[in-house]
Backbone of each chain as ProteinMPNN parsed JSONL, in Angstrom:
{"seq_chain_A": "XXXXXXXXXXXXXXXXXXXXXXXXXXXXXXXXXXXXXXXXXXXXXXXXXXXXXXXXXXXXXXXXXXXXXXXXXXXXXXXXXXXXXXXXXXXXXXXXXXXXXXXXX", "coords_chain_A": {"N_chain_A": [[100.248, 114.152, 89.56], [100.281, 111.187, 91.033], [99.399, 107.908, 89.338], [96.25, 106.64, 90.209], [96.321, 103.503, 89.906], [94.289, 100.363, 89.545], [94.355, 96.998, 91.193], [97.538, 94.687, 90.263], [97.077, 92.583, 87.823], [98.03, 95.037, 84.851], [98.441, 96.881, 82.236], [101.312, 99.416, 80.997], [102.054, 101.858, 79.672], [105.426, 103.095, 78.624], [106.784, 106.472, 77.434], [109.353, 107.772, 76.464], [110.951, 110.562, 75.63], [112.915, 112.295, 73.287], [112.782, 116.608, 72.367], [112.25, 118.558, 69.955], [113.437, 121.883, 68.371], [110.931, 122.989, 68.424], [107.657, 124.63, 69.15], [105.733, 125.453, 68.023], [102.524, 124.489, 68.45], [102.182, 122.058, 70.117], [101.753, 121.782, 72.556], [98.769, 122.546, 72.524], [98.16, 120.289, 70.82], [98.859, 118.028, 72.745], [97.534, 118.622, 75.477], [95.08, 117.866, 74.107], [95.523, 115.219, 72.989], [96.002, 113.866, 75.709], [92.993, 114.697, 77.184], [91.666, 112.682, 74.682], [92.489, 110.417, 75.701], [92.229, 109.861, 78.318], [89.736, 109.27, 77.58], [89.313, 107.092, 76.596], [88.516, 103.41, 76.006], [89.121, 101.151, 78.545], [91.411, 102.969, 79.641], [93.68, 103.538, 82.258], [94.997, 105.285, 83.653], [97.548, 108.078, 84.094], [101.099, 109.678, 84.087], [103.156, 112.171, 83.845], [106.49, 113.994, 83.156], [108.847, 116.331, 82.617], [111.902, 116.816, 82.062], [115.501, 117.437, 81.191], [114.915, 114.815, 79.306], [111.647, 113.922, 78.318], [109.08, 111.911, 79.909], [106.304, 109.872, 79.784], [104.184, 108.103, 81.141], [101.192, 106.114, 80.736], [98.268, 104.032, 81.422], [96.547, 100.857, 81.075], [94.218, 98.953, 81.036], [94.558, 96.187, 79.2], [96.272, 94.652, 76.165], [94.862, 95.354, 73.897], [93.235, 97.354, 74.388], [95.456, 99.272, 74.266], [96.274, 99.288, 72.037], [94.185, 99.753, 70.477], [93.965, 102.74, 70.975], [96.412, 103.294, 69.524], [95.767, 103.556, 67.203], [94.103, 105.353, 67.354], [92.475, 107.842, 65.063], [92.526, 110.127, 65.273], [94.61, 110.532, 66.988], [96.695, 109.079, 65.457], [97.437, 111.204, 63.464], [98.358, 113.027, 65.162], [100.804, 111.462, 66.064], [102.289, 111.672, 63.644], [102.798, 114.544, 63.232], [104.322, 114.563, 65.722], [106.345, 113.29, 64.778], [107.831, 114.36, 62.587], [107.62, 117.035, 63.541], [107.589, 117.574, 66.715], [109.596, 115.916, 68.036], [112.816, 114.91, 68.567], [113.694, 112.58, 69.299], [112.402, 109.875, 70.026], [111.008, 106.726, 72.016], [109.205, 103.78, 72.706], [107.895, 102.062, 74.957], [105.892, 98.961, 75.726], [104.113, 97.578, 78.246], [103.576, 94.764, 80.487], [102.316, 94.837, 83.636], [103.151, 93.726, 86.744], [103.444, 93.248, 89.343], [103.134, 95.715, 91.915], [103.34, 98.421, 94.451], [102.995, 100.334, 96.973], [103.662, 104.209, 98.775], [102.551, 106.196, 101.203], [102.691, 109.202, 103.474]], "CA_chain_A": [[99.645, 113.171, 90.467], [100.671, 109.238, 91.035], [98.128, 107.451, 88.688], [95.432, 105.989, 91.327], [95.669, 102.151, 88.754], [94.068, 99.777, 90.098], [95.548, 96.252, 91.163], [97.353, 94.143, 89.218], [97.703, 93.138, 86.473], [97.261, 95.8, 84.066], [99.683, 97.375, 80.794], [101.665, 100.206, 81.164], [103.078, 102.14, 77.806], [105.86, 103.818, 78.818], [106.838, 107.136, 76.286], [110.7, 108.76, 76.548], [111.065, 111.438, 74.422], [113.566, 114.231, 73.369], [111.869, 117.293, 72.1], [113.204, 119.463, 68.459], [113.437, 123.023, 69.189], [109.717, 123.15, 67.995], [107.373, 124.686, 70.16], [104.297, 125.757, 67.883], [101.383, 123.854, 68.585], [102.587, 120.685, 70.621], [100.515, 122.301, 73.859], [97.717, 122.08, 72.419], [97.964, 118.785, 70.527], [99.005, 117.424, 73.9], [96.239, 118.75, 76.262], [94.074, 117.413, 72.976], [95.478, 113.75, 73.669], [95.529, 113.593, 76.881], [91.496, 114.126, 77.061], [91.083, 111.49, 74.064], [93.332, 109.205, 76.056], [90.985, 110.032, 79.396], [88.147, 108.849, 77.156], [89.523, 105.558, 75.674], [88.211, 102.529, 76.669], [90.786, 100.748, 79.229], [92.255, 103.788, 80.447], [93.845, 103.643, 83.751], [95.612, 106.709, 84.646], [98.93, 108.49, 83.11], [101.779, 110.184, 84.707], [104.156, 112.768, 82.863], [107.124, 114.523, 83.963], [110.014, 116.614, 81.752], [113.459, 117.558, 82.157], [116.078, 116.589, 79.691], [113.936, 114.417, 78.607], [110.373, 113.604, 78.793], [108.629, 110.715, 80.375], [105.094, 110.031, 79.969], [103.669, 106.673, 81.555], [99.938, 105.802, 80.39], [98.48, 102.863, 82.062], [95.485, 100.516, 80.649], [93.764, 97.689, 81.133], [95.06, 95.558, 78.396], [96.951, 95.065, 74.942], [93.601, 95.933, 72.648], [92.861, 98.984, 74.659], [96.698, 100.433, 73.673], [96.225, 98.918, 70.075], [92.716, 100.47, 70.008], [94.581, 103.696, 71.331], [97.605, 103.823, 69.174], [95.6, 103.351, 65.865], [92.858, 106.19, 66.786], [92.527, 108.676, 64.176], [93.256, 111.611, 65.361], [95.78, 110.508, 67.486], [97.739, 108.814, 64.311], [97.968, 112.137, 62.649], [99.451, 113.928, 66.219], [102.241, 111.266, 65.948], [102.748, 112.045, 62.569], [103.128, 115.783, 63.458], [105.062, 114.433, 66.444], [107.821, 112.738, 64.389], [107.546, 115.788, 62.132], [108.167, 118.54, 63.859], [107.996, 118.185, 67.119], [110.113, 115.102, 68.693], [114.034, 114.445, 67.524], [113.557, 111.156, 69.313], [111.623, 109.017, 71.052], [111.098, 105.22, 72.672], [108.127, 103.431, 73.273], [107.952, 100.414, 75.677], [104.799, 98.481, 76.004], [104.956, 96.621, 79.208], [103.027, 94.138, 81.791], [102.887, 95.42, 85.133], [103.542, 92.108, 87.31], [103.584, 93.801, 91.005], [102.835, 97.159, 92.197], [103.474, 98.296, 95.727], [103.209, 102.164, 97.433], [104.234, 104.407, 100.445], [101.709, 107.122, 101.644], [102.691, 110.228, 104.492]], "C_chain_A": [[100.09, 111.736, 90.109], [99.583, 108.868, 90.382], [97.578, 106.674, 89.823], [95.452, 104.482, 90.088], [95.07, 101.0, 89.687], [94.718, 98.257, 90.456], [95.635, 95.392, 90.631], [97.169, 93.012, 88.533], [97.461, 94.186, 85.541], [98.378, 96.06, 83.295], [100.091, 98.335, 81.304], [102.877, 100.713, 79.791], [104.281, 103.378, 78.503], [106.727, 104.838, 77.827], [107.84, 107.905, 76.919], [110.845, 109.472, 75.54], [112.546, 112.585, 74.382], [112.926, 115.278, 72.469], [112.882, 118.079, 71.128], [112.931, 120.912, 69.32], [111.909, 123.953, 68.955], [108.5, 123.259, 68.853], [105.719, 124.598, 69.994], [103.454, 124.793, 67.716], [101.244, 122.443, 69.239], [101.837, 121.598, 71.938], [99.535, 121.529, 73.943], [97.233, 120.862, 71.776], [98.139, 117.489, 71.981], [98.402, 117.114, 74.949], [95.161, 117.516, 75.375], [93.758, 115.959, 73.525], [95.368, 113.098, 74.814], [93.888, 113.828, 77.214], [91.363, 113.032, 76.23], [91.79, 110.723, 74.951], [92.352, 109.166, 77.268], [89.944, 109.42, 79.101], [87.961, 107.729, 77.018], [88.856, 104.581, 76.148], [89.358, 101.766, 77.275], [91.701, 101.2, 79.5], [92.342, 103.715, 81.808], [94.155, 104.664, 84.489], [96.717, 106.926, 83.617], [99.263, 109.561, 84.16], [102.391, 110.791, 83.77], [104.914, 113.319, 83.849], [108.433, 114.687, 82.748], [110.693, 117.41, 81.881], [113.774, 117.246, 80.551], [115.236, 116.023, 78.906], [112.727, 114.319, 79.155], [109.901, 112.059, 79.115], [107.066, 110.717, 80.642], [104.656, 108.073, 80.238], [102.331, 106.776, 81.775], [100.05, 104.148, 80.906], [97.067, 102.24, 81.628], [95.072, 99.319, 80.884], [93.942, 96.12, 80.492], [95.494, 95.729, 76.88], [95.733, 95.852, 73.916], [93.294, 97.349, 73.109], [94.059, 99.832, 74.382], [96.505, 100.123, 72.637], [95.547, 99.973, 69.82], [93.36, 102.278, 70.417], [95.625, 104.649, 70.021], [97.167, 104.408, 67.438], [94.314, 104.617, 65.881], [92.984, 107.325, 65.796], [93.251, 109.944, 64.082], [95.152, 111.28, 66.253], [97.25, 109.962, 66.545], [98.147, 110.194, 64.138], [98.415, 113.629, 64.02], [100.537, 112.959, 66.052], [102.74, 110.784, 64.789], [103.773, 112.985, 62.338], [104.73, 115.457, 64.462], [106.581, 114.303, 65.133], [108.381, 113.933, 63.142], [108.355, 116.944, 62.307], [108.35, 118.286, 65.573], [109.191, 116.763, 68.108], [111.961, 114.96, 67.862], [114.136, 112.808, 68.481], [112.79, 110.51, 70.495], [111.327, 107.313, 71.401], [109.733, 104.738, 73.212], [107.89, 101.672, 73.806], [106.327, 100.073, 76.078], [105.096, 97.057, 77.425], [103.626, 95.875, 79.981], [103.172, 94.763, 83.034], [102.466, 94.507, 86.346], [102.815, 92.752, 88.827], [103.466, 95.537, 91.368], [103.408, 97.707, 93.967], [103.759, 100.221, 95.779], [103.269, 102.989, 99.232], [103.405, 105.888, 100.78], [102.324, 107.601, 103.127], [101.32, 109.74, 105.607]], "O_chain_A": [[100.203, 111.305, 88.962], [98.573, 109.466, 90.753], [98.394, 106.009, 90.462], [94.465, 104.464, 89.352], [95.675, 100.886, 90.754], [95.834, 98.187, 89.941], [94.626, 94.81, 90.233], [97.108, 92.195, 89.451], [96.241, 94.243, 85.387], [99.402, 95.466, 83.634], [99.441, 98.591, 82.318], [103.891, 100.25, 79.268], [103.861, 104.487, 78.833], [107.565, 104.176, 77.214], [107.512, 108.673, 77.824], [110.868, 108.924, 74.438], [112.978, 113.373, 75.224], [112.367, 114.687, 71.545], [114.073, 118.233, 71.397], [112.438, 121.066, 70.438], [111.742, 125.148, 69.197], [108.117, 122.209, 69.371], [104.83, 124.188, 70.741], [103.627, 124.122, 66.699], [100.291, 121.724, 68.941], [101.012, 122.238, 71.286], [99.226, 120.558, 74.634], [96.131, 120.382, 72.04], [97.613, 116.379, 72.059], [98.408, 116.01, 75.494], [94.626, 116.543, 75.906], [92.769, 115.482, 74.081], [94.801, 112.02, 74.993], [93.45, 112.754, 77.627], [90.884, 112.089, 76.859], [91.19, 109.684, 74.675], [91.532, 108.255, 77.154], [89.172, 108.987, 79.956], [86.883, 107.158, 77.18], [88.353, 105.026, 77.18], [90.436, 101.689, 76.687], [92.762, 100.603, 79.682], [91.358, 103.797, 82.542], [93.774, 104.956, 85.623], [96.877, 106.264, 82.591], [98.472, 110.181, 84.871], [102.369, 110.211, 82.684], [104.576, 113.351, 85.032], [108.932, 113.75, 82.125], [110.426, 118.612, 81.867], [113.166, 117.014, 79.507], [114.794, 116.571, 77.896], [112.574, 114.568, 80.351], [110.42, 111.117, 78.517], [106.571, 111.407, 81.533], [104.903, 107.121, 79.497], [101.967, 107.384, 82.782], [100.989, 103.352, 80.918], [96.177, 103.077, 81.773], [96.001, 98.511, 80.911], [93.586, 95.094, 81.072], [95.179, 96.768, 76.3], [95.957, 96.896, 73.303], [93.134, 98.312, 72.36], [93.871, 101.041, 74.246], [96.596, 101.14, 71.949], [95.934, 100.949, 69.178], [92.752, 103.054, 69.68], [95.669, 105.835, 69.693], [97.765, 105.197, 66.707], [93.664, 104.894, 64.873], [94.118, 107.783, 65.941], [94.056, 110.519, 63.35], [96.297, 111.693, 66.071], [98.423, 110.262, 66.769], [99.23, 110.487, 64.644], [98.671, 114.808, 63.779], [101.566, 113.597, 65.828], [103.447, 109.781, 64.701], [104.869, 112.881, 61.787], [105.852, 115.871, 64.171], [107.469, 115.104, 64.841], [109.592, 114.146, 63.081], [109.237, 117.548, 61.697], [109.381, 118.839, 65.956], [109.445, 117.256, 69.207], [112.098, 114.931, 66.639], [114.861, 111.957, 67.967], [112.752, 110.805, 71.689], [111.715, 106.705, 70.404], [109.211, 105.342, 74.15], [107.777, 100.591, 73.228], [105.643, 100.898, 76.684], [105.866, 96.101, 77.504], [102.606, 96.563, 80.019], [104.268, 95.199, 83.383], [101.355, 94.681, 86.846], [101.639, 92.559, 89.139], [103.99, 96.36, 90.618], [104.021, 96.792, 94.517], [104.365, 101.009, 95.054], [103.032, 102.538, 100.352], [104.09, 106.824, 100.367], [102.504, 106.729, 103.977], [101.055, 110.425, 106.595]]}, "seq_chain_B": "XXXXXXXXXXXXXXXXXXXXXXXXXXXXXXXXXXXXXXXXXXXXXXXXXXXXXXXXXXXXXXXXXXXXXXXXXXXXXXXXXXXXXXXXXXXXXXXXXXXXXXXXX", "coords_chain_B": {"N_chain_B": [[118.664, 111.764, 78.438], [117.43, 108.811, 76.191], [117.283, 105.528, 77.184], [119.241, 103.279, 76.62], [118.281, 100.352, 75.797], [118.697, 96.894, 75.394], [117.722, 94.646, 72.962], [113.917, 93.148, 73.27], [112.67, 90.679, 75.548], [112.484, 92.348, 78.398], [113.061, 94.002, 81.877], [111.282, 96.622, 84.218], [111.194, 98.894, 86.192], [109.361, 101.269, 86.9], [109.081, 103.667, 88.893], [107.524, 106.367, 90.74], [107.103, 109.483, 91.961], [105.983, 111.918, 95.06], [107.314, 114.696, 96.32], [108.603, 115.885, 99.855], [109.031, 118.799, 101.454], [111.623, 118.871, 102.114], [115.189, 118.82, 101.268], [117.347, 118.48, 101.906], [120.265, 116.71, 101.376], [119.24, 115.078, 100.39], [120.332, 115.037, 97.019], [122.479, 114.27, 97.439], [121.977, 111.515, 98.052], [120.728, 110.397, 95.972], [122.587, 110.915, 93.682], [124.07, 109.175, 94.305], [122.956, 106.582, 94.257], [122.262, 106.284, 92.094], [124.97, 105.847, 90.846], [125.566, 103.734, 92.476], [123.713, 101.585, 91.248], [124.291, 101.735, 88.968], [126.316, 99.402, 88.847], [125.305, 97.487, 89.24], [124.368, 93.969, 88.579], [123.04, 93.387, 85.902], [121.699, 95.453, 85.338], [120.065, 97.982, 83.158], [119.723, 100.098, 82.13], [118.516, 103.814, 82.465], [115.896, 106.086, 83.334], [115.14, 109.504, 83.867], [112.995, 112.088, 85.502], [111.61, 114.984, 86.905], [108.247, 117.318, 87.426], [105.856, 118.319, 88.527], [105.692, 115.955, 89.655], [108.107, 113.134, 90.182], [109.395, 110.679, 87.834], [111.238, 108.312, 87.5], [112.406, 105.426, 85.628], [113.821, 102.67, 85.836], [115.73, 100.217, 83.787], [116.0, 96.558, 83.891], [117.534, 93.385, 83.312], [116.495, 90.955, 84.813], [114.439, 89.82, 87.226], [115.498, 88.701, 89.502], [117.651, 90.216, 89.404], [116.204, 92.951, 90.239], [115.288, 92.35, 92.636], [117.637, 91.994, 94.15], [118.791, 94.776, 93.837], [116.921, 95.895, 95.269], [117.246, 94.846, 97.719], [119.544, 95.48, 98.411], [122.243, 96.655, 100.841], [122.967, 99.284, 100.875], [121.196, 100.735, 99.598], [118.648, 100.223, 100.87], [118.992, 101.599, 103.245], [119.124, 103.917, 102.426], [116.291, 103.675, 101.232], [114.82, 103.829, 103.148], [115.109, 106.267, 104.394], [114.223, 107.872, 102.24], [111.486, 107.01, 102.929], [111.277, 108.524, 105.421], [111.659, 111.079, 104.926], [112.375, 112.48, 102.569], [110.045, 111.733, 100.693], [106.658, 112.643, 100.0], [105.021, 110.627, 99.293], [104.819, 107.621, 97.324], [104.656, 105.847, 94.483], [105.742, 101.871, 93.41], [106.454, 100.191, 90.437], [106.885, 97.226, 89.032], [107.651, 95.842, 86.036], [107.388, 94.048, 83.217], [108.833, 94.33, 80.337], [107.607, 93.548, 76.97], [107.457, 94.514, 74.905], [109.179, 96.969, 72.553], [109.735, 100.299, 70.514], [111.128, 102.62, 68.498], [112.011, 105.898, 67.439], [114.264, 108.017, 65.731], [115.332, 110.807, 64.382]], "CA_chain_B": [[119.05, 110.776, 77.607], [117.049, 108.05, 76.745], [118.106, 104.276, 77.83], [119.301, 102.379, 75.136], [118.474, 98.666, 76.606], [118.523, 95.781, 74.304], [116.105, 93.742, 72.687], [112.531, 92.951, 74.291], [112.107, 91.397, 76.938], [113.521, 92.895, 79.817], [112.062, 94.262, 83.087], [111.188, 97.971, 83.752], [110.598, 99.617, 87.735], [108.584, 102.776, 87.147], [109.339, 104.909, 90.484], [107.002, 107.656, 90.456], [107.222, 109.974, 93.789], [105.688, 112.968, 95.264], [108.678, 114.926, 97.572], [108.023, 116.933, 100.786], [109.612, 119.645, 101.352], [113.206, 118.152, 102.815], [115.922, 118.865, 100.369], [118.638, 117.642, 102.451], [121.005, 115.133, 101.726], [118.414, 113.814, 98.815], [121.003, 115.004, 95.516], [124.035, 113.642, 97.41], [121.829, 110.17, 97.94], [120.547, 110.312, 94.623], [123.56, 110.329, 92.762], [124.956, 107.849, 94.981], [122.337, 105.758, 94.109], [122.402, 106.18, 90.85], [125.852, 105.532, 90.548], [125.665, 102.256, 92.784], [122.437, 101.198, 90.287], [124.833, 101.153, 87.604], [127.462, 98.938, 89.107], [124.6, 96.04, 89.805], [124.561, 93.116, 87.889], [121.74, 93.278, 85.21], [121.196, 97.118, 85.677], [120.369, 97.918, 81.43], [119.614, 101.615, 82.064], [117.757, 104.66, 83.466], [115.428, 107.218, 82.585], [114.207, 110.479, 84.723], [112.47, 113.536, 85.079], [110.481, 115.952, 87.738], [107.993, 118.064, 87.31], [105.016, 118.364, 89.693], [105.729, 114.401, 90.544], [109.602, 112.759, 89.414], [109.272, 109.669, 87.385], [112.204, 107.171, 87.411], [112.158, 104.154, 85.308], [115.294, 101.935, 85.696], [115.347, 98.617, 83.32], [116.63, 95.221, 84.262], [117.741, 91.653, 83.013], [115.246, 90.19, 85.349], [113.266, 90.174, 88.495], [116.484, 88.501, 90.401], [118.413, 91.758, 89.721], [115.557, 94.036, 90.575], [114.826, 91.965, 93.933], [119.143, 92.374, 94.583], [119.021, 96.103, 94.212], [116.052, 96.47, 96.063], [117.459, 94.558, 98.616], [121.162, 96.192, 98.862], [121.576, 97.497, 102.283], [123.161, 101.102, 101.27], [119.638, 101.249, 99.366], [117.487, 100.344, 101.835], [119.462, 102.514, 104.321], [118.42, 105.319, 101.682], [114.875, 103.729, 101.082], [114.444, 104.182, 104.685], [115.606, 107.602, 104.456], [113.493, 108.299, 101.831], [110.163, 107.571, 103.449], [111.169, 109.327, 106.912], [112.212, 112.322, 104.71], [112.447, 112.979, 101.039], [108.85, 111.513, 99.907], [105.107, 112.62, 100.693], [104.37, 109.513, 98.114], [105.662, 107.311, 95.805], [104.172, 104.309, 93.981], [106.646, 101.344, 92.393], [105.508, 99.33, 89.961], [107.138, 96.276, 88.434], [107.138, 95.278, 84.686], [107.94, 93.108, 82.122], [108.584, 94.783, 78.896], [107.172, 92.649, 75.862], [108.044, 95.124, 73.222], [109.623, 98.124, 72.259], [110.07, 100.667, 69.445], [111.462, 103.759, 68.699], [111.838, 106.969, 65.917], [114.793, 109.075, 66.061], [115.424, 112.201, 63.221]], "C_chain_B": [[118.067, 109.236, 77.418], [117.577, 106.673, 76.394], [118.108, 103.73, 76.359], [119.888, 100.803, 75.377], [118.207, 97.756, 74.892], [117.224, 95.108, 73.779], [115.212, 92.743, 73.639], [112.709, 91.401, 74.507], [113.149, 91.91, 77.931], [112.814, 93.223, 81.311], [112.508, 95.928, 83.346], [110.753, 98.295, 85.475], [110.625, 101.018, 87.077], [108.562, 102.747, 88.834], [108.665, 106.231, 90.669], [106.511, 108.482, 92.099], [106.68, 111.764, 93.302], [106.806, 113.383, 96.559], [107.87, 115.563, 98.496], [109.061, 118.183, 100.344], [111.007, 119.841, 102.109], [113.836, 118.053, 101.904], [116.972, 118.344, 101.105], [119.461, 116.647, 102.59], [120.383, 114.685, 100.633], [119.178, 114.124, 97.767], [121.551, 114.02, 95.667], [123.617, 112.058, 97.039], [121.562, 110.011, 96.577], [121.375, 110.165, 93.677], [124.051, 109.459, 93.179], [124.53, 106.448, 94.595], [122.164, 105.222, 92.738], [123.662, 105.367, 90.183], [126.053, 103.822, 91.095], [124.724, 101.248, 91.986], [123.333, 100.597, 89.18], [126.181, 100.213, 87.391], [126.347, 97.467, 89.499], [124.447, 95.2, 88.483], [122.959, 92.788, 87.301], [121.298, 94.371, 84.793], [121.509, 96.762, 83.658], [120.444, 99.621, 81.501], [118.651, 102.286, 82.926], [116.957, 105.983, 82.827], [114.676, 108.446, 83.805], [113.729, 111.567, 84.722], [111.607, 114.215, 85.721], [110.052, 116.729, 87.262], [107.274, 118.182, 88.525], [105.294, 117.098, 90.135], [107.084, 114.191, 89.378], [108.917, 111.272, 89.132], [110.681, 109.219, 87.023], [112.118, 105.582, 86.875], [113.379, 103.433, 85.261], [115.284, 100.541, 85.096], [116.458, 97.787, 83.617], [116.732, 94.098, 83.699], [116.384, 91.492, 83.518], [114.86, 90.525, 86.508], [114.747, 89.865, 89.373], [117.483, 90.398, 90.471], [117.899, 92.62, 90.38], [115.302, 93.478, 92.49], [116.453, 92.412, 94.428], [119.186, 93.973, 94.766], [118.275, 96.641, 95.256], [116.53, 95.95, 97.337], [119.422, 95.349, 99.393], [121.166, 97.168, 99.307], [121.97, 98.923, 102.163], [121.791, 101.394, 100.831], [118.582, 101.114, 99.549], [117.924, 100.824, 102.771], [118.239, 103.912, 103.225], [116.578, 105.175, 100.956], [114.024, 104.237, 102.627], [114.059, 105.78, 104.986], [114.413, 109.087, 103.561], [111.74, 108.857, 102.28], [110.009, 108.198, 104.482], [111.258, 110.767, 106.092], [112.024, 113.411, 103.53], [110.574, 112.815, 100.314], [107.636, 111.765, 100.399], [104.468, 110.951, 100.523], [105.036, 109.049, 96.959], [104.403, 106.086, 95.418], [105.469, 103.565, 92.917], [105.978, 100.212, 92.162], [106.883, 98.591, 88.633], [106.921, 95.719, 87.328], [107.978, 94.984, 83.596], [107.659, 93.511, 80.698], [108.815, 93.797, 77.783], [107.847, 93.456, 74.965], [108.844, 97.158, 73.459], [109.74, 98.602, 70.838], [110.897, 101.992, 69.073], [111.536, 104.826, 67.492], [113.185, 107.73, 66.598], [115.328, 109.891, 64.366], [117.082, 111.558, 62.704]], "O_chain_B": [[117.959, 108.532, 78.422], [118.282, 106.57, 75.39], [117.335, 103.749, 75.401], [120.983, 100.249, 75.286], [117.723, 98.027, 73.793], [116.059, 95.12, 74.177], [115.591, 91.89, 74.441], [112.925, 90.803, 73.453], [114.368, 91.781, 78.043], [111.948, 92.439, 81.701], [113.541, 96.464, 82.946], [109.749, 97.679, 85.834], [111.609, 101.704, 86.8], [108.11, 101.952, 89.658], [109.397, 107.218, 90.747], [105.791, 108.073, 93.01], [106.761, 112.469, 92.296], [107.087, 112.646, 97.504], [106.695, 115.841, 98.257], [109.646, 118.407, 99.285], [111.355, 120.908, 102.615], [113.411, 117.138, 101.198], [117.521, 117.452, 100.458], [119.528, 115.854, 103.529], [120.964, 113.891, 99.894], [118.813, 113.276, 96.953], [121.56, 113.046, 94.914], [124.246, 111.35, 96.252], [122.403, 109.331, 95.988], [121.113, 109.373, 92.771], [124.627, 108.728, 92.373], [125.243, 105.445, 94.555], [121.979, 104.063, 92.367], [123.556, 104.516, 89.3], [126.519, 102.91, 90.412], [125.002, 100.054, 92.097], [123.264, 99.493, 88.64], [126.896, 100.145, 86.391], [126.842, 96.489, 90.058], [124.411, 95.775, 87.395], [122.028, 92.224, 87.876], [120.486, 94.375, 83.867], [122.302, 96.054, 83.037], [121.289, 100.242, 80.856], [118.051, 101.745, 83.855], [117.424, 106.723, 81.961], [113.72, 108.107, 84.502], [114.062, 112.243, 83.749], [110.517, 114.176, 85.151], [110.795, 117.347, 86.499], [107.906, 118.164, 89.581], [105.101, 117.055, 91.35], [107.207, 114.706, 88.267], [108.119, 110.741, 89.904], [111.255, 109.881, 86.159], [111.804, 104.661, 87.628], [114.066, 103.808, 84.311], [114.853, 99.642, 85.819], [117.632, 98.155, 83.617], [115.597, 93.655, 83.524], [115.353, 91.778, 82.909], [114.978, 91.712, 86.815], [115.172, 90.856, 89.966], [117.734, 91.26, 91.313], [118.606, 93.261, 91.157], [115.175, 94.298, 93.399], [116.424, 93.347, 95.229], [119.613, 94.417, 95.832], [118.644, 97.539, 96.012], [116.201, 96.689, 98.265], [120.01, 95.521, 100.461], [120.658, 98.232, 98.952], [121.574, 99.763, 102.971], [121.131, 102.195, 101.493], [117.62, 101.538, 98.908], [117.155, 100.542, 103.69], [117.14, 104.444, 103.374], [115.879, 106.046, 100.437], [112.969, 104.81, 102.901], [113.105, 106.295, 105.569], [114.039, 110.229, 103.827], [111.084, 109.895, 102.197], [108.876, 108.571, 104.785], [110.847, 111.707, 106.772], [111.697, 114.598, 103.516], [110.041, 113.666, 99.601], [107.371, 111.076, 101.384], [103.751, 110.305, 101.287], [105.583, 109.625, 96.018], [103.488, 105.671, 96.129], [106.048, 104.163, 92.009], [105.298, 99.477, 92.879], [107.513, 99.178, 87.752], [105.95, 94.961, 87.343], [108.998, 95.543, 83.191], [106.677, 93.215, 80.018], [109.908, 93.266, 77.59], [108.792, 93.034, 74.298], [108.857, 98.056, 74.302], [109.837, 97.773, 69.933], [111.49, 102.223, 70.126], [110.994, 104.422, 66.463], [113.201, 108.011, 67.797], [115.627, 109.215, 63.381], [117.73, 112.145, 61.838]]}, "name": "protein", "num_of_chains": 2, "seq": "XXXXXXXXXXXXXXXXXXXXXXXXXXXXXXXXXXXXXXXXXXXXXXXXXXXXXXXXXXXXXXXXXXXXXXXXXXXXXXXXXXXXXXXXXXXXXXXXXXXXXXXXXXXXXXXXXXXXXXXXXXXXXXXXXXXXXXXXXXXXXXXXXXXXXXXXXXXXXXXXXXXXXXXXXXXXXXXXXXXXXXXXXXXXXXXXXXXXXXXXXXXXXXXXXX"}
């Protein structure tokens, strides 16, 4: 689904990944984060989508709510695991999101 | 592959679309587009990936570049094209990447 965000200004973290050939238990650490991330304070929405690579775009209300995000507990020690076992590389852009604009059927 | 743009700042169009069910003609434009993307002046890179919804992020120098592509008439022939054809839904969203980081093995 298109994240419904509301309008803007608001952050947007955008997460490119390539994935190791590591399969066990990144599911369920994933489902995991995605609810805590649902919960956060200053969550907006998040989009994913993976071919080649992966692309996950989380969207929030401002810089303290991704800080307050990046530093939660549990979620440190999934991108621990991540860099670990299951990612051989990844990119993380923290961005402004200036203008928005959309095209509805 | 993912984009390997230069140091922060830069500018970032997240493209995130829902298709119909019209396959026709959308690869050929798609690479076409792709390929004319990377011949524009500013273009830094590209990142993509469908699953249930395709996410396209393409980064830029600046807003002048991103307003030039958006405005260059083969790709508003094929934005045209898009919403009569290829898309249920998209949303594009405009942004100014402050930072970046990355991990690779």
């Amino acid at each position: 689904m298109i994240a419904k965000t509301p309008i803007t200004p608001y952050y947007a973290v955008i997460f490119t990944s390539e994935r190791t050939e590591v399969r066990e238990g990144y599911s369920n650490t994933a489902d995991r984060m995605l609810e805590m991330a649902k919960g956060q304070e200053g969550y907006l929405g998040i989009e994913s989508a993976r071919e080649e690579i992966g692309i996950t775009v989380s969207y929030w209300k401002d810089l303290d709510s991704i800080r307050k995000w990046k530093m939660n507990a549990e979620h440190l020690m999934a991108q621990e695991k991540g860099r670990k076992e299951w990612y051989q590389n990844y990119k993380t852009r923290i961005c402004f999101v200036e203008r928005d604009y959309e095209f509805n059927k």
